[in-house]
Structure formats: structure tokens, C-alpha cells
Jmol script that loads the backbone (N, CA, C; Angstrom):
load data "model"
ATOM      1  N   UNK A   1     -60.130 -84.324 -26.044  1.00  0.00           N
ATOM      2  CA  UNK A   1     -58.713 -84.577 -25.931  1.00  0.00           C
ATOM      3  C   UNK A   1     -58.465 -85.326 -24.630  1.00  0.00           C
ATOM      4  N   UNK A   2     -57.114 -85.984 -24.381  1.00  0.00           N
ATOM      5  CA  UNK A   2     -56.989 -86.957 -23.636  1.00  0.00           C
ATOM      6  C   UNK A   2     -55.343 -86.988 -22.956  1.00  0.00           C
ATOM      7  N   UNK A   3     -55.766 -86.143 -21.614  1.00  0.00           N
ATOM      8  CA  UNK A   3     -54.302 -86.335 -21.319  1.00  0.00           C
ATOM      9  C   UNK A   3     -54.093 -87.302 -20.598  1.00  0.00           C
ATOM     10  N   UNK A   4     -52.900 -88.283 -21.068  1.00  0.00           N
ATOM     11  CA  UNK A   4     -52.970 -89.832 -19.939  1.00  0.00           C
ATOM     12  C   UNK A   4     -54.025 -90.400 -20.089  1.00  0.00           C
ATOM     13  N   UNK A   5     -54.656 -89.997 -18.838  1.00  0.00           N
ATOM     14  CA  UNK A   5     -55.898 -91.272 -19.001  1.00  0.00           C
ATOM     15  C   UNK A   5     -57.015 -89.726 -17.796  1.00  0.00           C
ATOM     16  N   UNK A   6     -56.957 -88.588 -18.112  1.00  0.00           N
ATOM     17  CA  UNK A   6     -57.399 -87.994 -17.774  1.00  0.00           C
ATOM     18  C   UNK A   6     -58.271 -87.275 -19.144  1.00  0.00           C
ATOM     19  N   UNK A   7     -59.459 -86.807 -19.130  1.00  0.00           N
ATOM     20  CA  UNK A   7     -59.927 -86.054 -20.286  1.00  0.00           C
ATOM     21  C   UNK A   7     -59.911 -85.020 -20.262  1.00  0.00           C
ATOM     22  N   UNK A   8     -59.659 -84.353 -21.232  1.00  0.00           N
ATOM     23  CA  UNK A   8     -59.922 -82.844 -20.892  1.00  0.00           C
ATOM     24  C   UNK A   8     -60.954 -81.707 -21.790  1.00  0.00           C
ATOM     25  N   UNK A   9     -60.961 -80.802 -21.621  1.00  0.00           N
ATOM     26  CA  UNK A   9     -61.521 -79.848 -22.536  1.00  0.00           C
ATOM     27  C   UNK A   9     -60.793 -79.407 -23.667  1.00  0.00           C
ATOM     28  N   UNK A  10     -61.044 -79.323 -24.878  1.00  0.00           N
ATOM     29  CA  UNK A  10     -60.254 -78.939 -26.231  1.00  0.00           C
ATOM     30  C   UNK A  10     -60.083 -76.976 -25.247  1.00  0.00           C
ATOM     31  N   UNK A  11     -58.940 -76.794 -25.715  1.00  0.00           N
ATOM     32  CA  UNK A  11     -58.417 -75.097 -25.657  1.00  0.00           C
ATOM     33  C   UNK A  11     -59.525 -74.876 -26.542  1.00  0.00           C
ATOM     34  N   UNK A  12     -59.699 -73.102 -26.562  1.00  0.00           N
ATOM     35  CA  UNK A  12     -60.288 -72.158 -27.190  1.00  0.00           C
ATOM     36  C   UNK A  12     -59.395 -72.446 -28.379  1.00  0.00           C
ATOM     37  N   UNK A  13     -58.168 -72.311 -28.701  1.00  0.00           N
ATOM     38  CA  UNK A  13     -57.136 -72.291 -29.740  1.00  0.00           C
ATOM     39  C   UNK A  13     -58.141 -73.803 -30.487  1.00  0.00           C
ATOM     40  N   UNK A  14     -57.275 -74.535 -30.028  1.00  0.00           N
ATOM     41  CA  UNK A  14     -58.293 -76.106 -30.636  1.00  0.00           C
ATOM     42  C   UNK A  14     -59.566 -75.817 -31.226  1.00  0.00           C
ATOM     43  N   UNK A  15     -60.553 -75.328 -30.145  1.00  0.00           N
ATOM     44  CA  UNK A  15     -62.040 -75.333 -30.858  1.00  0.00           C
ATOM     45  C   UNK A  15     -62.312 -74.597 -31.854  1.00  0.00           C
ATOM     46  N   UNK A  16     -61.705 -73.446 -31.993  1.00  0.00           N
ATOM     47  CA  UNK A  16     -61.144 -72.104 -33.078  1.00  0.00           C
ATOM     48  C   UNK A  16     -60.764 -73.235 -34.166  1.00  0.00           C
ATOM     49  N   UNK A  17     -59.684 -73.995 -34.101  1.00  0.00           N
ATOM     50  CA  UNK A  17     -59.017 -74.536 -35.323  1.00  0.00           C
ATOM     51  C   UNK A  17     -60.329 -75.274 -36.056  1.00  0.00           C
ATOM     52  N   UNK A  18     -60.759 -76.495 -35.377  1.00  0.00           N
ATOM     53  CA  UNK A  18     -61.770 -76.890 -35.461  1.00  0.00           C
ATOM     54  C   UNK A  18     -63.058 -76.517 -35.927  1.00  0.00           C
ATOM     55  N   UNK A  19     -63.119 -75.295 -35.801  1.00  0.00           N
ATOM     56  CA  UNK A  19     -64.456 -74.822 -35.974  1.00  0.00           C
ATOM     57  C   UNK A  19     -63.899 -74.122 -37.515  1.00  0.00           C
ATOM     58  N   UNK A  20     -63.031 -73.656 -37.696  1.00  0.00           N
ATOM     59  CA  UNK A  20     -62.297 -73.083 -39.176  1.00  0.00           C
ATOM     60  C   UNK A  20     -62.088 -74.410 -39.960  1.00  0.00           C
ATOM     61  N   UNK A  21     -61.837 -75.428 -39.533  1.00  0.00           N
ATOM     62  CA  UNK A  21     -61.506 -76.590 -41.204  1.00  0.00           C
ATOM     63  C   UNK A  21     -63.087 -76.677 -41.158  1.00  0.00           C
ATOM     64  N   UNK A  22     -63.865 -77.343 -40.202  1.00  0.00           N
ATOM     65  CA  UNK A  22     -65.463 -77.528 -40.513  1.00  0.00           C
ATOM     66  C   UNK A  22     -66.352 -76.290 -41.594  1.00  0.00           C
ATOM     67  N   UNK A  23     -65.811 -74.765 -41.060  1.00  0.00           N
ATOM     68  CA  UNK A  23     -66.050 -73.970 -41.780  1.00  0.00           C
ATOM     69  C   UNK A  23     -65.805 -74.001 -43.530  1.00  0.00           C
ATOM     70  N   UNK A  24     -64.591 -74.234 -43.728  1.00  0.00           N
ATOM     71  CA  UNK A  24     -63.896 -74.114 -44.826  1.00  0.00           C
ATOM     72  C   UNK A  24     -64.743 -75.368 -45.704  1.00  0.00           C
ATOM     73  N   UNK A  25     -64.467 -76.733 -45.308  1.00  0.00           N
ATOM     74  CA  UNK A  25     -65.190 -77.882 -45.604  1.00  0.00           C
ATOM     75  C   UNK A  25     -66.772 -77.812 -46.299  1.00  0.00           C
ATOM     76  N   UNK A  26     -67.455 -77.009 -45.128  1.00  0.00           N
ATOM     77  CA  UNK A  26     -68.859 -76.727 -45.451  1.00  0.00           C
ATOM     78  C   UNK A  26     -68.718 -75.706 -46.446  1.00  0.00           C
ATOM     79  N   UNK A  27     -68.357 -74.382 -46.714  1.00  0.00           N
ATOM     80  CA  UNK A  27     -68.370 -73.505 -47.538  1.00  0.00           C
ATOM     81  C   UNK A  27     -67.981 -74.031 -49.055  1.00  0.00           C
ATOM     82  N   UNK A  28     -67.011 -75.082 -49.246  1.00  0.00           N
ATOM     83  CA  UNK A  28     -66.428 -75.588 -50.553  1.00  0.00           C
ATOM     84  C   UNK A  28     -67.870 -76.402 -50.777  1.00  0.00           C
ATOM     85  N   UNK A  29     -68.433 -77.037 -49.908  1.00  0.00           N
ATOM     86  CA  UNK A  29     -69.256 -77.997 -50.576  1.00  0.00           C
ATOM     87  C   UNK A  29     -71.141 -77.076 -50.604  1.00  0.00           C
ATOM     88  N   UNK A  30     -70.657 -76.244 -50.297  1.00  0.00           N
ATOM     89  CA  UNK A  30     -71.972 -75.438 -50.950  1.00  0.00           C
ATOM     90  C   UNK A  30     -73.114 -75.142 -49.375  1.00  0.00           C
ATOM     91  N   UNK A  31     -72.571 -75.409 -48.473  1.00  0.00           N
ATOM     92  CA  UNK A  31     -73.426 -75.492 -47.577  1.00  0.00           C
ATOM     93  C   UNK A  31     -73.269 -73.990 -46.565  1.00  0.00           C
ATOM     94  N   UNK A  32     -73.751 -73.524 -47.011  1.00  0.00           N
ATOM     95  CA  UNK A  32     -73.648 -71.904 -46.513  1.00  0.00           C
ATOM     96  C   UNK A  32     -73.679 -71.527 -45.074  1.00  0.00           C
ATOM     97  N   UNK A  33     -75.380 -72.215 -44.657  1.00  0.00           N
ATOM     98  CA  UNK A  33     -75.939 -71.865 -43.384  1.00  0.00           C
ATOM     99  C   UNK A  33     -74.614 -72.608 -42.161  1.00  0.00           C
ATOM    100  N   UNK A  34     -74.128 -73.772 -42.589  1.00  0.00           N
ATOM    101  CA  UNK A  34     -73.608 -74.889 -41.470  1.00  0.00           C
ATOM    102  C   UNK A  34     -72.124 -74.021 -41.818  1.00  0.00           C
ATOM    103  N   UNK A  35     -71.347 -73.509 -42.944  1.00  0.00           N
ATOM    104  CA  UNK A  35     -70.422 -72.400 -42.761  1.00  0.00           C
ATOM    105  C   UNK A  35     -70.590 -71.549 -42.075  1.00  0.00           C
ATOM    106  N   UNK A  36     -71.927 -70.296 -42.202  1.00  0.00           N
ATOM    107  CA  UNK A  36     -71.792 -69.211 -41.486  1.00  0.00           C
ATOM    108  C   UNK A  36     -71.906 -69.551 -40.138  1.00  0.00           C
ATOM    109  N   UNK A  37     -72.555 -70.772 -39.488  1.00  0.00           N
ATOM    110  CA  UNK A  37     -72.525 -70.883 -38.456  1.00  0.00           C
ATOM    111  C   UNK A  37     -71.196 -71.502 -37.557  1.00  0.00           C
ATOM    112  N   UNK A  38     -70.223 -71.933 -38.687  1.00  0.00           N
ATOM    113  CA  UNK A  38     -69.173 -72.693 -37.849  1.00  0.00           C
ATOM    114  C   UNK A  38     -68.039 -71.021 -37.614  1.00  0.00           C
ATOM    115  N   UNK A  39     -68.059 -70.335 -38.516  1.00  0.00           N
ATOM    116  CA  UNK A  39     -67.697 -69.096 -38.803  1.00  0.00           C
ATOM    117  C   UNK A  39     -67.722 -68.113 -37.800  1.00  0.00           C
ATOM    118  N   UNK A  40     -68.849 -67.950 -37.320  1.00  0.00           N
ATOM    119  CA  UNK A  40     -69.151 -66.821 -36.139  1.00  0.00           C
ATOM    120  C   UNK A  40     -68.920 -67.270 -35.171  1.00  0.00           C
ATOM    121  N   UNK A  41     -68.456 -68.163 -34.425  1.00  0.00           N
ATOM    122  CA  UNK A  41     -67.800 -68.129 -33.139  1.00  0.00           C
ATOM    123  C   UNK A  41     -66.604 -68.923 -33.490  1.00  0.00           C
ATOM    124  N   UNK A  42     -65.880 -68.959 -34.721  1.00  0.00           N
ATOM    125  CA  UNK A  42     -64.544 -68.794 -35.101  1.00  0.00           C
ATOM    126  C   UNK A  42     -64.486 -67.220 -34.801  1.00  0.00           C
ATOM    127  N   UNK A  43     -64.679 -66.562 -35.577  1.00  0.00           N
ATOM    128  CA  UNK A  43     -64.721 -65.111 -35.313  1.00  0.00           C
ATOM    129  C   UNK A  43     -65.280 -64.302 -34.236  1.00  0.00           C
ATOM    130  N   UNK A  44     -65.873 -64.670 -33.112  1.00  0.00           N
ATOM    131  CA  UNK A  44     -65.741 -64.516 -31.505  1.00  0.00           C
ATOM    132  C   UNK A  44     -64.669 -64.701 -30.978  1.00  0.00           C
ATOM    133  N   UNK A  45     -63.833 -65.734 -31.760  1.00  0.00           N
ATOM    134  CA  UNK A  45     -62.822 -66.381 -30.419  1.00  0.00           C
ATOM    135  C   UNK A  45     -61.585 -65.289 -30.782  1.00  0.00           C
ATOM    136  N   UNK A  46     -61.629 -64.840 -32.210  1.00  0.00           N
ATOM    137  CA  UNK A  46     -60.053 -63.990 -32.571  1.00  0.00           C
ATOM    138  C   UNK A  46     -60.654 -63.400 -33.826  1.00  0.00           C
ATOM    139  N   UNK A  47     -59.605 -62.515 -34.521  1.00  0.00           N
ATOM    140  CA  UNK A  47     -60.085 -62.164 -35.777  1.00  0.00           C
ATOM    141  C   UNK A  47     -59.624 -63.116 -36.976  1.00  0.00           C
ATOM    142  N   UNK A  48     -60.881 -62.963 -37.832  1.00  0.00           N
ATOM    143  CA  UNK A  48     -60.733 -64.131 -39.064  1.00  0.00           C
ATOM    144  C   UNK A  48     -59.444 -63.761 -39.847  1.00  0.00           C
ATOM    145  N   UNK A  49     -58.639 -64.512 -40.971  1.00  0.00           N
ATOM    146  CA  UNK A  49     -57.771 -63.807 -41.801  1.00  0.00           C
ATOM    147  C   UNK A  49     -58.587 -63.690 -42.954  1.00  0.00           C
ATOM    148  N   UNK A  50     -58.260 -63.368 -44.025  1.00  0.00           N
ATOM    149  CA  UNK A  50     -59.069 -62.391 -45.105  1.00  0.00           C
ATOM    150  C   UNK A  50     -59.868 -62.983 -45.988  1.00  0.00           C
ATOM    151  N   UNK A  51     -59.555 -64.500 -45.904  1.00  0.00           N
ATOM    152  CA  UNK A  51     -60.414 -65.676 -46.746  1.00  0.00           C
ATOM    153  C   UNK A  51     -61.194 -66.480 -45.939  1.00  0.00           C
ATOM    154  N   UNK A  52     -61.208 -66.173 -44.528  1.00  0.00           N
ATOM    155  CA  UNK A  52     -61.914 -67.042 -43.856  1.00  0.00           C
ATOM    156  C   UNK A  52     -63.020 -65.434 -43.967  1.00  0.00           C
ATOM    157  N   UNK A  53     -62.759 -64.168 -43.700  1.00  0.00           N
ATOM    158  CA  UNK A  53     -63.859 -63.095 -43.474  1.00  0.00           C
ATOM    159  C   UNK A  53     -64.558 -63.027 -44.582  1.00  0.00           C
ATOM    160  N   UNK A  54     -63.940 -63.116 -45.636  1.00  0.00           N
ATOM    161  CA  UNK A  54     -64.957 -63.689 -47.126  1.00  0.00           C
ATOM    162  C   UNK A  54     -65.607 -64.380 -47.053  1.00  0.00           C
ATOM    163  N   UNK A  55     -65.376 -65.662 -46.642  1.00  0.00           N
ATOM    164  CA  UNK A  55     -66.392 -66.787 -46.558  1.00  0.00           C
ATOM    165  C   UNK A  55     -67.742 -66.840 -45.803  1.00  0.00           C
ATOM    166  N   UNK A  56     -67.129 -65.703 -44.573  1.00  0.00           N
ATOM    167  CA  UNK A  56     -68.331 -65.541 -43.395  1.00  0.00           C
ATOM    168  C   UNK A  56     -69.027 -64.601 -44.225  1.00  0.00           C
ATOM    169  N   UNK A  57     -68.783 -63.429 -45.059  1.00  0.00           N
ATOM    170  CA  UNK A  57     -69.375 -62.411 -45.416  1.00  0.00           C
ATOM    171  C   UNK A  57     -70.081 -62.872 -46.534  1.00  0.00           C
ATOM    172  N   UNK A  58     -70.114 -64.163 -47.610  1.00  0.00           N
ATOM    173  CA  UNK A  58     -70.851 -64.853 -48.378  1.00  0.00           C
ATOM    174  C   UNK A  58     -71.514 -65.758 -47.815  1.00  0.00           C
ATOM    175  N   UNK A  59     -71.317 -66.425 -46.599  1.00  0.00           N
ATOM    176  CA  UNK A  59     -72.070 -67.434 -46.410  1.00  0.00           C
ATOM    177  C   UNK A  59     -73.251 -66.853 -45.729  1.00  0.00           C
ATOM    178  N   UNK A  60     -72.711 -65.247 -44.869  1.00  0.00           N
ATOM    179  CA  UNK A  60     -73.865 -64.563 -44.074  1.00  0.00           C
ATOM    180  C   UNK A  60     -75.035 -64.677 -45.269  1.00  0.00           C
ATOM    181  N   UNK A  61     -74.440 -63.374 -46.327  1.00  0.00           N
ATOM    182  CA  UNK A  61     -75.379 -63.248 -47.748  1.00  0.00           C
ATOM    183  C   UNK A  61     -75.941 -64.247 -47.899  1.00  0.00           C
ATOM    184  N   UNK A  62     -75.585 -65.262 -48.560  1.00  0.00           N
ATOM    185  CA  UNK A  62     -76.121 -66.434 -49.161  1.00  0.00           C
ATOM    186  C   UNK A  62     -77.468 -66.933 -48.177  1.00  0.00           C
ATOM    187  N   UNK A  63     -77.359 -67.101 -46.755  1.00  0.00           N
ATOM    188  CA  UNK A  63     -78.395 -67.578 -46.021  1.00  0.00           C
ATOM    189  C   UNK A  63     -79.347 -66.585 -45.305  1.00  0.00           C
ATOM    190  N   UNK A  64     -78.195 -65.393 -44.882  1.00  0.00           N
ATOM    191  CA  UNK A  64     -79.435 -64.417 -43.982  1.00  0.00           C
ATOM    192  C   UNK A  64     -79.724 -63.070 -44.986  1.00  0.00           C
ATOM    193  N   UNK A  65     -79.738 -62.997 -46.295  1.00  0.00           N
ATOM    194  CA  UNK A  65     -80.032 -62.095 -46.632  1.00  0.00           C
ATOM    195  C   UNK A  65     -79.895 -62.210 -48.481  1.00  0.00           C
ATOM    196  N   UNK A  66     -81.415 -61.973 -49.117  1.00  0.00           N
ATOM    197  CA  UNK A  66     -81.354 -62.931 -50.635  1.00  0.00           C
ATOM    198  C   UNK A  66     -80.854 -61.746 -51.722  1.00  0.00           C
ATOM    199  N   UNK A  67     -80.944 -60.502 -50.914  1.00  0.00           N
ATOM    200  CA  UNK A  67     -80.656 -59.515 -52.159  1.00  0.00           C
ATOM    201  C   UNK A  67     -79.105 -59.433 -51.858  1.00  0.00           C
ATOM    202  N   UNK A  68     -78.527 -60.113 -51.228  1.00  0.00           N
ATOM    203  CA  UNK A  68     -76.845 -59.890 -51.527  1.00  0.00           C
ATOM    204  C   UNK A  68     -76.588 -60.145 -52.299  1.00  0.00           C
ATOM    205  N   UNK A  69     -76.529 -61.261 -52.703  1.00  0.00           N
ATOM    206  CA  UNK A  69     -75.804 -61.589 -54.475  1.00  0.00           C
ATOM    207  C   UNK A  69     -76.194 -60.864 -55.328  1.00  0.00           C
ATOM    208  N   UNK A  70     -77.475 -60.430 -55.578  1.00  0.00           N
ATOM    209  CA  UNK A  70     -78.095 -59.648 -56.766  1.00  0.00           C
ATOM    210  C   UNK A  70     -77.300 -58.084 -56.265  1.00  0.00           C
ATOM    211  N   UNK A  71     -77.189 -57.594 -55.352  1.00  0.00           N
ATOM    212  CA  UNK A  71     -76.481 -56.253 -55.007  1.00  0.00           C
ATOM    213  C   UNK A  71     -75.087 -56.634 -55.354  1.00  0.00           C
ATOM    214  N   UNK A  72     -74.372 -57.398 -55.100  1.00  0.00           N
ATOM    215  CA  UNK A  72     -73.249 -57.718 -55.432  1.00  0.00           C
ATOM    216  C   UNK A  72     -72.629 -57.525 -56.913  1.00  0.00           C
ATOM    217  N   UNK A  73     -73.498 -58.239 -57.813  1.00  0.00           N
ATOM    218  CA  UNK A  73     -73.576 -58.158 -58.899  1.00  0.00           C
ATOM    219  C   UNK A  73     -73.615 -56.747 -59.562  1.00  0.00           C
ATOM    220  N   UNK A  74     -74.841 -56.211 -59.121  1.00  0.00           N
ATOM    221  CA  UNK A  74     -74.924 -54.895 -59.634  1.00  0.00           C
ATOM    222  C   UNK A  74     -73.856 -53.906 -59.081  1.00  0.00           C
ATOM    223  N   UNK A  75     -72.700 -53.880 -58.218  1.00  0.00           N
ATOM    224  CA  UNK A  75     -71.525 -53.066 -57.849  1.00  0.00           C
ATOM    225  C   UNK A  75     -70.876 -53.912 -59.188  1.00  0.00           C
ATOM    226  N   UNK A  76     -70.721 -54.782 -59.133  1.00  0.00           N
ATOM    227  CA  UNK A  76     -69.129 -55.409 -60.042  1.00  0.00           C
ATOM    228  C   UNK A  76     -69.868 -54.706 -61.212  1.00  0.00           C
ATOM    229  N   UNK A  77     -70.829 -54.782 -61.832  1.00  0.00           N
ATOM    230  CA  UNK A  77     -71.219 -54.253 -62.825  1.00  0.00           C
ATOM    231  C   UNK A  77     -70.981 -52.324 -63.241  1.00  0.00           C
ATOM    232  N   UNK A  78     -71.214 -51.841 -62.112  1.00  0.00           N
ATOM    233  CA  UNK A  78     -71.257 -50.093 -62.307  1.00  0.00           C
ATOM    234  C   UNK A  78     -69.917 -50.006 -62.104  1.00  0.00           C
ATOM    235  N   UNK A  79     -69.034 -50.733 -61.723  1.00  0.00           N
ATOM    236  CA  UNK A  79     -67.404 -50.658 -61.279  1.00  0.00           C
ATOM    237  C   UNK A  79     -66.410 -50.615 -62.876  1.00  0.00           C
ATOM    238  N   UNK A  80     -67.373 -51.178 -63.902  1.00  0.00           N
ATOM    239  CA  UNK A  80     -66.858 -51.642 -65.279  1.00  0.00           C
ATOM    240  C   UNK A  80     -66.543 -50.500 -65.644  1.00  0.00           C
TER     241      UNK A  80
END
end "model"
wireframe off; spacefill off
backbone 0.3
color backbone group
């Protein structure tokens, strides 16, 4: 960012915003690891709202851990 003709540092608020559309962006297009990672220090800086904590909590699954989906599955299933 650019005040005048001075530069500055993006706010925490800014890099937060920033780091949530990149999040969102990557998660729609299938890219899990580059979500969960834009994700967790979105979620350092404040708390996520309830579709961004979904996204972190699938994109975690999806990359750091392979029996999530298959556990997942099997709750929605015994829930019937």
C-alpha cells in the first residue's frame, strides 16, 4: 500500500482480508494445501466465521490427514 508517495505496510486487518479471498479462491478451485495454508494465519489474526472454519477444517482433512473424508462419510452414514 501507498500512502502519497510514502509506502507502507498492509494492516493486520488488510493482510487478514487478503489472506481470506486467496483462501476462498484456492478452496473453490480444488486446491486444498494453498487454502489450508492461506487459512491458518487468517485464523491467527481473529476468529474465522463459520464458512471460512469449514473450509479450514476440510482443507486441513483433505491435505494433512487421508482418513478424514472416509470418517466423515461413515458419521453421515450411522446419523441416517
Amino acid at each position: 500500500m501507498v500512502v502519497g508517495s510514502i509506502p507502507t505496510r498492509p494492516t493486520n486487518s488488510e493482510e487478514r482480508a487478503r489472506l481470506l479471498l486467496r483462501s476462498r479462491d484456492c478452496y473453490e478451485r480444488g486446491d486444498w494445501d494453498d487454502a489450508f495454508n492461506a487459512l491458518r494465519p487468517a485464523d491467527a489474526e481473529g476468529p474465522l466465521d463459520a464458512a471460512d472454519l469449514h473450509r479450514l477444517a476440510w482443507s486441513a482433512g483433505l491435505t494433512r490427514d487421508e482418513h478424514m473424508l472416509a470418517t466423515t462419510e461413515v458419521t453421515a452414514i450411522r446419523r441416517r
